[in-house]
N, C-alpha and C positions, 0 to 999 in steps of 0.2 A: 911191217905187219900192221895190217888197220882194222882197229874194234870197233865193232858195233855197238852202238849201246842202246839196249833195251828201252823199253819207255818204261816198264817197271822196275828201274835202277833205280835206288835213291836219289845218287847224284842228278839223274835225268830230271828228277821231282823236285826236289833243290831248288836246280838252274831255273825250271821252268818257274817256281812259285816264287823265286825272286827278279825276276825281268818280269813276271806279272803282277808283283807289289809295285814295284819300281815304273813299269808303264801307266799302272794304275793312277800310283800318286800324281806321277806326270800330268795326266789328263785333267786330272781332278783340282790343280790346281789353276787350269785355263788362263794360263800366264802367257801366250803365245805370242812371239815377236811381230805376226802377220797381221793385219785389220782382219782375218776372217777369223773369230773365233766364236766359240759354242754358248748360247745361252745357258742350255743346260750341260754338264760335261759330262763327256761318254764314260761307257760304261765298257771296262775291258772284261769280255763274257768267256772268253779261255784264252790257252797262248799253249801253242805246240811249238816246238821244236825238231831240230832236223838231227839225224842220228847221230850227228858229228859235232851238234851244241852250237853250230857257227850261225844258221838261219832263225831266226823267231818270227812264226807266225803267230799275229796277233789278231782276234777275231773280236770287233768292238761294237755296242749295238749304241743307239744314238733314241733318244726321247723325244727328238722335237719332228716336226712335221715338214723335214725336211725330205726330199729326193739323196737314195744312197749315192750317188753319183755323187753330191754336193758333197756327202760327208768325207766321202773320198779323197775328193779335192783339194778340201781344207787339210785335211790328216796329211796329204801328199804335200802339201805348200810350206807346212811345218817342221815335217818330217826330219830332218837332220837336226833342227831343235832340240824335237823327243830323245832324237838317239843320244845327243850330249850330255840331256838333261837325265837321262837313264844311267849313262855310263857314273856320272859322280855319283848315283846311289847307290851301283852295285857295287863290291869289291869281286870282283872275277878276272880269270891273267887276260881273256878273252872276251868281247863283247860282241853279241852275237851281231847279224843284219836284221832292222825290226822291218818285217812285211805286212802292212796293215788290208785285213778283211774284213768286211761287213759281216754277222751272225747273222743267218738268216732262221735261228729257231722261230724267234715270234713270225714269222711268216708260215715255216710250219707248224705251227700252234692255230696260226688261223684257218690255213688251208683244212687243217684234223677236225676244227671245229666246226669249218662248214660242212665237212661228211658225216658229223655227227648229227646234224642238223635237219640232212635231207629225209624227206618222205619214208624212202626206205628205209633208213637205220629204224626212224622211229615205231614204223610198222612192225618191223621184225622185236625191236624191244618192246612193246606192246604183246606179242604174242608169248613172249620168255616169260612176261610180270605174270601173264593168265594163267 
């Protein structure tokens, strides 16, 4: 028999908020074995998991004026580092697989802010203030 587990289980909140401290720290400490590492160190902006606890998706956004491809690359060159360096912090019987994605809010934060911006929104909120 195979359970689901909810994303509003404790234990699901748990898992998740400790592979996202523990990736966190990770980052944070830009100790990387590789020559490519981050001026500034990323930023882990959420971390989902898969229903079964085994996959962690991790969605990271980056500060500097780099190309997401780049960020990728580095995180992808690293990558079994992170997981080592994750596994000694956690205590769990299971460590998940960490799947690194770009966040792309601040992109939508910009896109929103352009529509806020246009001709029209502001005519129409012109006419609301009147």
């Amino acid at each position: 028999m195979i359970l689901k587990i909810k994303k509003n289980n404790n234990r699901y909140l748990k898992v998740c908020e400790t592979i996202k401290k523990a990736v966190s720290e990770v980052l944070i400490r830009n100790d990387f074995p590789t020559a490519s590492f981050f001026k500034i160190p990323l930023s882990v902006i959420k971390l989902e998991m898969s229903p079964d606890l085994k996959i962690a998706y991790v969605y990271v956004s980056s500060y500097e004026k780099i190309s997401n491809e780049e960020v990728l690359d580095r995180i992808e060159q690293s990558k079994d580092f992170i997981a080592k360096e994750v596994v000694k912090l956690i205590e769990l019987k299971f460590s998940p697989k960490l799947i690194f994605r770009l966040d792309d809010t601040m992109d939508n934060f910009d896109k929103i802010n352009n529509l806020l911006m246009t001709d029209k929104v502001q005519n129409d909120l012109k006419k609301i203030s009147d």
